[in-house]
ROLUM-574982 format. One record per atom (N, C-alpha, C, O): residue in one letter; x, y, z. Coordinates in steps of 0.1 Angstrom, whole numbers, padded with zeros to 4 digits, always signed. Example, Ala and Ser with C-alpha at 12.3 -4.5 7.8 and 13.67 -1.06 7.14 Angstrom:
2
A+0132-0057+0078;A+0123-0045+0078;A+0132-0033+0078;A+0142-0033+0085;S+0128-0022+0071;S+0137-0011+0071;S+0129+0000+0079;S+0134+0011+0080;
end
This chain:
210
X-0697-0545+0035;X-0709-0538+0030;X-0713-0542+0016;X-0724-0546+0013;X-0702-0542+0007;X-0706-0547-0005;X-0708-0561-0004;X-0718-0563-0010;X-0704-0571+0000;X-0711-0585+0007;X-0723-0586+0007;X-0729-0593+0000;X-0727-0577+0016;X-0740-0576+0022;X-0750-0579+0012;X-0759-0587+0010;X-0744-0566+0004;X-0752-0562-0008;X-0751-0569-0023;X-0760-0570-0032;X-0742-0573-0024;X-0738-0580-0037;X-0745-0596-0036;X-0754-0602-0042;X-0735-0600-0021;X-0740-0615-0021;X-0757-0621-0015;X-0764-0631-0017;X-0758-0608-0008;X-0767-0612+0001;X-0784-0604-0003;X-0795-0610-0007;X-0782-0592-0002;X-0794-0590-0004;X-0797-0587-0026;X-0808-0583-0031;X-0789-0590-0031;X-0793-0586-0047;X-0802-0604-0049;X-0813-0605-0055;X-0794-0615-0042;X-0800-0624-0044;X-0810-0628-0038;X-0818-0635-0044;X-0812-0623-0023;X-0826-0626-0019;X-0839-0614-0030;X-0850-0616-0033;X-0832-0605-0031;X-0843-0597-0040;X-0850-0604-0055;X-0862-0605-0059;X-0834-0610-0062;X-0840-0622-0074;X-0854-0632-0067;X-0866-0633-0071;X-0846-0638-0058;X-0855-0649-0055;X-0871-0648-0054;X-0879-0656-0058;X-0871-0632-0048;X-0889-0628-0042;X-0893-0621-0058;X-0901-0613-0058;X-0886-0625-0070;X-0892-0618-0079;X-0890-0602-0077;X-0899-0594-0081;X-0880-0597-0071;X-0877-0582-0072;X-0888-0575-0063;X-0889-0562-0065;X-0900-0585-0050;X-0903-0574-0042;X-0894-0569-0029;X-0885-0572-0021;X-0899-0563-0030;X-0890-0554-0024;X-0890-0557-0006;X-0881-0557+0002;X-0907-0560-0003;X-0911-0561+0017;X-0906-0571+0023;X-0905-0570+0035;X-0900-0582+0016;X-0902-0598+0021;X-0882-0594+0029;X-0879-0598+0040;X-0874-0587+0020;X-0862-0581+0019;X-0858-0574+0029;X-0849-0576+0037;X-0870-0560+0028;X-0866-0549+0039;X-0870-0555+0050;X-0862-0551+0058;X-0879-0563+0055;X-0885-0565+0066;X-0873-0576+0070;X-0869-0575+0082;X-0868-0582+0065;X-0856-0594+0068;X-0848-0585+0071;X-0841-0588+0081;X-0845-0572+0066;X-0829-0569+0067;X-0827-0560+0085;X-0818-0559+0094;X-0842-0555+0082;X-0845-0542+0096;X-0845-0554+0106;X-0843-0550+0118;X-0847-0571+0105;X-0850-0578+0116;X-0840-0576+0118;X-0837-0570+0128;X-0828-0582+0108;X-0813-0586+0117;X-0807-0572+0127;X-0801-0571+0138;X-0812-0558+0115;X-0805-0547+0125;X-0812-0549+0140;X-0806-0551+0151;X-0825-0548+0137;X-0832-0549+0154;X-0825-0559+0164;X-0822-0557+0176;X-0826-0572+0153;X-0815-0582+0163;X-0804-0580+0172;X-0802-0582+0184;X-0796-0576+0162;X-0779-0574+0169;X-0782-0562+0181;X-0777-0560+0192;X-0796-0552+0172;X-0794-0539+0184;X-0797-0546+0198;X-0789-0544+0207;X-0806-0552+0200;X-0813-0559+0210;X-0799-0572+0221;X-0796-0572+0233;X-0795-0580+0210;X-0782-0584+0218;X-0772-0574+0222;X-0768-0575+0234;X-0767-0565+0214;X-0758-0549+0216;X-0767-0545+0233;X-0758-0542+0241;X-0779-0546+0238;X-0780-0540+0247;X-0777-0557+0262;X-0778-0557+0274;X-0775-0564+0253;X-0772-0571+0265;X-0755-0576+0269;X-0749-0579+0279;X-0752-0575+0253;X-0733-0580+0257;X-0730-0564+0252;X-0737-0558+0244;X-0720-0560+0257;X-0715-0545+0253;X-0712-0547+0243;X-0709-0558+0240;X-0711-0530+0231;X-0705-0529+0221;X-0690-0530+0225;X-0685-0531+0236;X-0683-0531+0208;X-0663-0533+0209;X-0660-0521+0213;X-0649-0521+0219;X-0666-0508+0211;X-0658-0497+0210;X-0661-0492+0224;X-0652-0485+0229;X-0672-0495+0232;X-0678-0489+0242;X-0663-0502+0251;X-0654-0498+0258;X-0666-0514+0247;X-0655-0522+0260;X-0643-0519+0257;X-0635-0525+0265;X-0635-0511+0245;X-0622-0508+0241;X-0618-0495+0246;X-0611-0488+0239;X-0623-0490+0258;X-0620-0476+0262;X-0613-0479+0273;X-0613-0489+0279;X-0607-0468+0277;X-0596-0473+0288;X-0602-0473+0301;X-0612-0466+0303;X-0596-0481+0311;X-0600-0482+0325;X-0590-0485+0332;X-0579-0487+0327;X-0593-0489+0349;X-0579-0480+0354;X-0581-0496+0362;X-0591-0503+0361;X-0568-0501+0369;X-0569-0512+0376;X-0570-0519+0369;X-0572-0517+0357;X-0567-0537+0380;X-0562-0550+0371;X-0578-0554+0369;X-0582-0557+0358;X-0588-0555+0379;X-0603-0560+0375;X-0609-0551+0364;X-0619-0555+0357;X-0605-0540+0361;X-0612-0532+0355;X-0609-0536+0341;X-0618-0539+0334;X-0594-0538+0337;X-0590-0541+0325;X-0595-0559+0323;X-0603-0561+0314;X-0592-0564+0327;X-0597-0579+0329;X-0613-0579+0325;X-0615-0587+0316;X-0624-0570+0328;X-0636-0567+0323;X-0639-0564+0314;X-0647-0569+0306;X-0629-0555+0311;X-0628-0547+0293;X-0623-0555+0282;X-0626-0553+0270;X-0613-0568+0287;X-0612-0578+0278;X-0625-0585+0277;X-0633-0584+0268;X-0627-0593+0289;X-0639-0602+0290;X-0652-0593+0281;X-0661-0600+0276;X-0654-0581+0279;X-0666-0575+0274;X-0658-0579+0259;X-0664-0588+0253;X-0645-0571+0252;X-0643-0574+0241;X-0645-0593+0236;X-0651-0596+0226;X-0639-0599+0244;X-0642-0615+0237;X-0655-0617+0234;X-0657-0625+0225;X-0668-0608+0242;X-0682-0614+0239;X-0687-0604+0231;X-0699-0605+0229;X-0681-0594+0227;X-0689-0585+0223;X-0684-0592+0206;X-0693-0596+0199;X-0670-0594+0202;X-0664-0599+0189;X-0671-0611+0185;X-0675-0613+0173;X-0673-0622+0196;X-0677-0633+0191;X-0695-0636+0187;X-0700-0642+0178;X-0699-0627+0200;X-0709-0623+0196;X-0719-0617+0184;X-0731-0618+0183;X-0711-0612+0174;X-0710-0600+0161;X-0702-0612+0152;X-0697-0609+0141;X-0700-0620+0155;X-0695-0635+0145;X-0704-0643+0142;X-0703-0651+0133;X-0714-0640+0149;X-0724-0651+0146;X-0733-0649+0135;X-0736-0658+0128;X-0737-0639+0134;X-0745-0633+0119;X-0738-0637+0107;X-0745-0644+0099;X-0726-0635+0104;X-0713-0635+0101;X-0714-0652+0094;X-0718-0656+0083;X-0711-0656+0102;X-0712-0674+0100;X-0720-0674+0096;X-0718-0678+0084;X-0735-0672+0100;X-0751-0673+0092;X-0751-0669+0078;X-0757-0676+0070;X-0744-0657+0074;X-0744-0651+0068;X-0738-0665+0052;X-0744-0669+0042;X-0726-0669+0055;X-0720-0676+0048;X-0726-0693+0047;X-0723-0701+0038;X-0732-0693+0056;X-0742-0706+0056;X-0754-0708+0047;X-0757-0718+0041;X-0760-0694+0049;X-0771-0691+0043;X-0769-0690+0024;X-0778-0690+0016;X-0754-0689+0023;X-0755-0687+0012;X-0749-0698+0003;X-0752-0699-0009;X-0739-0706+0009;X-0742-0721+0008;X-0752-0728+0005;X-0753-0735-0005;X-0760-0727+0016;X-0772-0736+0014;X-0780-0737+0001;X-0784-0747-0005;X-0782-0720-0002;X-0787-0711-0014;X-0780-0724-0027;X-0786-0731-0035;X-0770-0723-0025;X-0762-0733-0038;X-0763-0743-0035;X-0764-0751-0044;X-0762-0748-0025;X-0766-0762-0027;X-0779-0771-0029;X-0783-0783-0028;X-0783-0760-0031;X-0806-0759-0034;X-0809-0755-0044;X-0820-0750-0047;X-0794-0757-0053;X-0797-0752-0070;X-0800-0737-0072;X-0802-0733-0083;X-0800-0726-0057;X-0807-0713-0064;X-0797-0709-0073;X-0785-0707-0070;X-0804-0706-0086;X-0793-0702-0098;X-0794-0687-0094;X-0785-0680-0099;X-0799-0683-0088;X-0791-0663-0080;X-0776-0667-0074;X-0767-0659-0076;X-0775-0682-0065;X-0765-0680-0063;X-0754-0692-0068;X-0756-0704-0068;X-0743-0685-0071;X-0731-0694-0077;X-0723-0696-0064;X-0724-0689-0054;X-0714-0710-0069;X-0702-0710-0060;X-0693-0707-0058;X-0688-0710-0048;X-0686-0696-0068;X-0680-0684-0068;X-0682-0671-0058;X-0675-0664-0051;X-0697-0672-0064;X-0702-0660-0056;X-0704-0663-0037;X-0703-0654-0029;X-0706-0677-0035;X-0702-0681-0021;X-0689-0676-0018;X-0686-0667-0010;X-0679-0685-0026;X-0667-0682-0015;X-0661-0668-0020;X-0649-0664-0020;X-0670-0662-0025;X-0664-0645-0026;X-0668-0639-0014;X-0660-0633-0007;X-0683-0641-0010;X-0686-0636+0005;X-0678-0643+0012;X-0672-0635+0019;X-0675-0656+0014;X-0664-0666+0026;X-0651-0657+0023;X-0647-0654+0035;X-0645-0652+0016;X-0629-0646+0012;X-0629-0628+0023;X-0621-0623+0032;X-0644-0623+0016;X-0644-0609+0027;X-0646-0612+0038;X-0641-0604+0046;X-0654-0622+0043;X-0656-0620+0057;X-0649-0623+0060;X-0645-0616+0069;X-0639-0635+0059;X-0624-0641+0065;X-0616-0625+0064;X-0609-0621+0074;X-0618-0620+0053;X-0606-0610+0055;X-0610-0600+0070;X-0602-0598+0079;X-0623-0593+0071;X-0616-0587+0079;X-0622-0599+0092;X-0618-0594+0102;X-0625-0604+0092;X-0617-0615+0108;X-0606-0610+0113;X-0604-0612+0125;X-0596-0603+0104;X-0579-0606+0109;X-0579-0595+0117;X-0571-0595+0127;X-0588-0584+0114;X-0589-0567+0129;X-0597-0569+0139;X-0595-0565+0151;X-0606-0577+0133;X-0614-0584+0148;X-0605-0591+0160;X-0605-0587+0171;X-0600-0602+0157;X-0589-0608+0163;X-0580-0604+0170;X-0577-0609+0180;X-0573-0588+0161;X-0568-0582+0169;X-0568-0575+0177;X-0559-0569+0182;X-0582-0573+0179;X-0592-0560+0189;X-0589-0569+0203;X-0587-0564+0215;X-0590-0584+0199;X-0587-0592+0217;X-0569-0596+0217;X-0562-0596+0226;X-0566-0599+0204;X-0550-0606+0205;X-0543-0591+0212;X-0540-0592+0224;X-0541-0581+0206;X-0534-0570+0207;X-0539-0568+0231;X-0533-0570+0241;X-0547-0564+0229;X-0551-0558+0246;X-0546-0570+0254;X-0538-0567+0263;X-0549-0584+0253;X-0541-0591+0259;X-0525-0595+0259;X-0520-0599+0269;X-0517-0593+0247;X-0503-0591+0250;X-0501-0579+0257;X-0495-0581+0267;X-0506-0565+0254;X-0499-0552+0256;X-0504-0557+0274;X-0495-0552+0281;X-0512-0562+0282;X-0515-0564+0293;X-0505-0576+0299;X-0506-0579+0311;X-0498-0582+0292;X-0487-0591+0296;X-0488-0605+0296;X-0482-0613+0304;X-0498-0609+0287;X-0500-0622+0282;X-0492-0623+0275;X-0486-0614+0270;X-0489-0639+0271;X-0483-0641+0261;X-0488-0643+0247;X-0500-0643+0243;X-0476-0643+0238;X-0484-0645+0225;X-0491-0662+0220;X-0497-0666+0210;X-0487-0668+0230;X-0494-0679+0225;X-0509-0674+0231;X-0519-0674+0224;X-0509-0670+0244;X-0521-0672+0245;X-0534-0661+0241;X-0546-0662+0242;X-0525-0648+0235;X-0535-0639+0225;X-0537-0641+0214;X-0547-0635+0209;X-0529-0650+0206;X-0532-0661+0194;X-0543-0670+0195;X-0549-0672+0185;X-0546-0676+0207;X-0555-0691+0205;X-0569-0681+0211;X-0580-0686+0209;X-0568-0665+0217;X-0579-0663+0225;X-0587-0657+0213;X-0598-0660+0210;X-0577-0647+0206;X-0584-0640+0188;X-0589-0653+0178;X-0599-0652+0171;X-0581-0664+0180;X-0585-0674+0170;X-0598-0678+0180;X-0607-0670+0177;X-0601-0684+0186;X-0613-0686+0196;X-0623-0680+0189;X-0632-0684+0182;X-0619-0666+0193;X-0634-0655+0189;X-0640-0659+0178;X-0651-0655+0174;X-0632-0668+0172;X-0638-0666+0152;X-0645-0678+0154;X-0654-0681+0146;X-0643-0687+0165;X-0651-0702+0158;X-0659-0703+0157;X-0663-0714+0153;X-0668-0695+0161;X-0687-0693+0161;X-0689-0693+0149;X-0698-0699+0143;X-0680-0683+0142;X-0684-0686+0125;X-0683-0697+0120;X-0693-0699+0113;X-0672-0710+0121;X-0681-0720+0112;X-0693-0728+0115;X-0702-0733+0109;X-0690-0726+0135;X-0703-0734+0134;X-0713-0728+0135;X-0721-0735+0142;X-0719-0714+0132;X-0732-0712+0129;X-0735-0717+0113;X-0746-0720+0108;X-0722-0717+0106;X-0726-0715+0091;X-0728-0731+0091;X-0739-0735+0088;X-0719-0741+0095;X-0726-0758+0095;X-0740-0760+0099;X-0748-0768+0094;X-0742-0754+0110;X-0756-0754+0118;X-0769-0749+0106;X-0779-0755+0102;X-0762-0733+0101;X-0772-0733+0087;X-0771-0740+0080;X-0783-0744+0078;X-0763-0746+0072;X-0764-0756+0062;X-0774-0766+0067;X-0785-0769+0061;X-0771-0772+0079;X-0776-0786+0083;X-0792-0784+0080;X-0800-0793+0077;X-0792-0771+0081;X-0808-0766+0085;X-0814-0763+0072;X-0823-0754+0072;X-0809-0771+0057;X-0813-0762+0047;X-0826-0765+0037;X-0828-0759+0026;X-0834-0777+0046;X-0846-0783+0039;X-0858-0772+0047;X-0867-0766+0041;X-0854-0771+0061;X-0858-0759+0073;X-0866-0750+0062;X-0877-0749+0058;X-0850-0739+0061;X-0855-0728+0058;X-0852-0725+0045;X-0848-0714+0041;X-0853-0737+0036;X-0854-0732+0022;X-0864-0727+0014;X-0863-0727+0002;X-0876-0722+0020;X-0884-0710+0017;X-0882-0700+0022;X-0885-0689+0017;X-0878-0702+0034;X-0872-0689+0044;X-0861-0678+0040;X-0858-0667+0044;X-0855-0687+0025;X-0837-0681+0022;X-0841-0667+0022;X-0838-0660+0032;X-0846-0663+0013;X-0846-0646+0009;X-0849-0639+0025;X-0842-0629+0027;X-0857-0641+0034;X-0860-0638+0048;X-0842-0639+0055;X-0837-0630+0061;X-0837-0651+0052;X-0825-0652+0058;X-0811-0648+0049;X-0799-0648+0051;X-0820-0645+0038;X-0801-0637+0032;X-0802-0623+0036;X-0793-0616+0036;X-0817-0618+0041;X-0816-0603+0036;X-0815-0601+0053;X-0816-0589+0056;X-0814-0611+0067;X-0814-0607+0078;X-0800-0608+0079;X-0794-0598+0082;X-0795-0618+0078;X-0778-0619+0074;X-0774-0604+0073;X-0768-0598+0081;X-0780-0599+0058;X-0775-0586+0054;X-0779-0574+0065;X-0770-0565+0066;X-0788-0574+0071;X-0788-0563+0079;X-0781-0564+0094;X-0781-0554+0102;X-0777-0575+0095;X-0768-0577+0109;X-0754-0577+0102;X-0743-0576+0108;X-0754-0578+0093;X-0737-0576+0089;X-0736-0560+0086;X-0725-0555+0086;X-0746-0552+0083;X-0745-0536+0078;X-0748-0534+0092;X-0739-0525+0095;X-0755-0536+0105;X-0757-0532+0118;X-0740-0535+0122;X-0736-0525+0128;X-0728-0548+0121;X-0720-0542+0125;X-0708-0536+0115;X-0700-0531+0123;X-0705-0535+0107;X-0705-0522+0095;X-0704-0511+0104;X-0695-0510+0112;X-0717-0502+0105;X-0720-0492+0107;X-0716-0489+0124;X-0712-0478+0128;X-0718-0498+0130;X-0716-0492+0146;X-0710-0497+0153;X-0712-0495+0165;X-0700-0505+0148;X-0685-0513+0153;X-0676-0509+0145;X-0670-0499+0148;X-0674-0516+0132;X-0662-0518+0120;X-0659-0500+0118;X-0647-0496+0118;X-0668-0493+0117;X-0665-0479+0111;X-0658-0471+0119;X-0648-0465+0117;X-0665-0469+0131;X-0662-0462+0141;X-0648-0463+0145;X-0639-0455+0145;X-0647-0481+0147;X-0633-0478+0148;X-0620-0477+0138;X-0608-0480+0139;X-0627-0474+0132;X-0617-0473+0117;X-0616-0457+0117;X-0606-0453+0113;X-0623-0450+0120;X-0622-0436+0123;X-0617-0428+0135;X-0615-0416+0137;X-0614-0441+0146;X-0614-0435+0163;X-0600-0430+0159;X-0598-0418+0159;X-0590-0437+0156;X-0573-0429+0155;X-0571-0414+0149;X-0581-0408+0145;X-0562-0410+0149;X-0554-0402+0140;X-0555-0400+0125;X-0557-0391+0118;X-0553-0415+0123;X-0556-0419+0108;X-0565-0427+0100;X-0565-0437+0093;X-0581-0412+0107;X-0593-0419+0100;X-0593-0417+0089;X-0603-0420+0084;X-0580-0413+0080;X-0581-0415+0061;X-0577-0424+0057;X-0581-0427+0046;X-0568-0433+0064;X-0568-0447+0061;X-0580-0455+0065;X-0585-0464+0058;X-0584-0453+0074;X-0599-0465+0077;X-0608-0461+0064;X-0612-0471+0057;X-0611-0448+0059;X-0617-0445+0047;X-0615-0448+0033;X-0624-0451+0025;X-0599-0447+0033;X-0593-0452+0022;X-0593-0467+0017;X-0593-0472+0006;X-0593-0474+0031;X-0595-0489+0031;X-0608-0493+0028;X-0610-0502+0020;X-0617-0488+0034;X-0631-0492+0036;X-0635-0494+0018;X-0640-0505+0015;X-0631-0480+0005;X-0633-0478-0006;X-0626-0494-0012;X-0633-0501-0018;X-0613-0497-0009;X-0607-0500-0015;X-0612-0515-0013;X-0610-0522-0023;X-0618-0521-0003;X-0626-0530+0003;X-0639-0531-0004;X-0642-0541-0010;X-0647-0522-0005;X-0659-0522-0011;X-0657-0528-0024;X-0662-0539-0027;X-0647-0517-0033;X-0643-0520-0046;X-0642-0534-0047;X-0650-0539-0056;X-0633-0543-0039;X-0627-0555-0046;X-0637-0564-0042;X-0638-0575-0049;X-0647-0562-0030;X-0654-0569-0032;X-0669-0570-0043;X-0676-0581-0045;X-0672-0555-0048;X-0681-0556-0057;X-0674-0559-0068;X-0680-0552-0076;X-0667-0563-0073;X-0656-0568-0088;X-0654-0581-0084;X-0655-0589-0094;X-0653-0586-0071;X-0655-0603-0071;X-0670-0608-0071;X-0672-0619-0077;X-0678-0603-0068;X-0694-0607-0068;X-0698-0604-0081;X-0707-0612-0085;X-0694-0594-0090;X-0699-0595-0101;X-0691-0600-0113;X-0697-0600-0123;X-0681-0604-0113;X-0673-0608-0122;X-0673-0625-0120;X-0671-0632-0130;X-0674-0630-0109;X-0672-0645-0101;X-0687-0647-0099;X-0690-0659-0102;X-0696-0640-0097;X-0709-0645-0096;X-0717-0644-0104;X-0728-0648-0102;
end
């Protein structure tokens, strides 16, 4: 969230001269986006519920791999878009302030991974092969972010349109994947506690590094 907000939408806001439409209208697209894919590959939390039988569980994985990799791809854009930004001289964004967005999103990658690594061992896979299936889910992230880069003559009037759609597909899954399940256990004061502690370090790297 502070990503979103630090890396993503404070600099597309510089860019448009501090209006405000060019921003909101980019950020409500990405939400509308992800909602609109959400109705075609299932949410994580909706395919992380239990079901009875071997086809049944077998589905509930298969929905988790596409629903994770799926919610990667903004993700990648997200860090492409902001590359590009620097590599197009925008003085909103530093190279610091890139790989501070590249540092959070890698970090939580590592709960995503285990939303598919973990269901596939406890179902009697092995660990090689819930290691290479969690690592899988993530590779969409670099190559959407190469694919943005490649694309940076494209949409380098487009940036603020594409840092602030970034930003609202990364707060669409924030809000209705990342949280939820950080609250489903016992110990929704640690999902809470973490979330703060998360925010924090990342608004002290975007503003101190960027």
């Amino acid at each position: 969230m502070a990503a979103a907000v630090w890396s993503l939408l404070i600099p597309a806001l510089e860019q448009t001269a501090k209006n405000p439409f060019p921003c909101a209208i980019g950020l409500l697209a990405g939400v509308f986006f992800l909602l609109f894919m959400d109705r075609i590959v299932p949410h994580i939390h909706a395919a992380s519920q239990h079901a009875e039988g071997p086809n049944a569980k077998l589905k509930k994985l298969t929905m988790l791999v596409f629903a994770v990799t799926l919610h990667n791809i903004p993700e990648g854009m997200a860090v492409g878009v902001v590359f590009a930004g620097f590599l197009n001289n925008m003085q909103t964004i530093s190279i610091t302030e890139a790989f501070a967005l590249s540092i959070g999103i890698a970090l939580q990658n590592f709960p995503e991974g285990a939303i598919i690594s973990l269901p596939l061992k406890t179902e009697g896979g092995s660990k090689k092969k819930a290691f290479i299936y969690g690592t899988l889910s993530g590779i969409v992230e670099p190559i959407a972010s190469l694919i943005t880069i490649a694309l940076t003559g494209i949409i380098l009037n487009a940036l603020p349109w594409m840092l602030s759609f970034a930003a609202g597909a990364m707060i669409y899954v924030i809000v209705e994947e990342l949280l939820p399940e950080s609250g489903a256990s016992n110990h929704s004061d640690i999902g809470t506690i973490g979330f703060a502690f998360g925010f924090v370090l990342m608004m002290v790297l975007d503003v101190m590094l960027g």
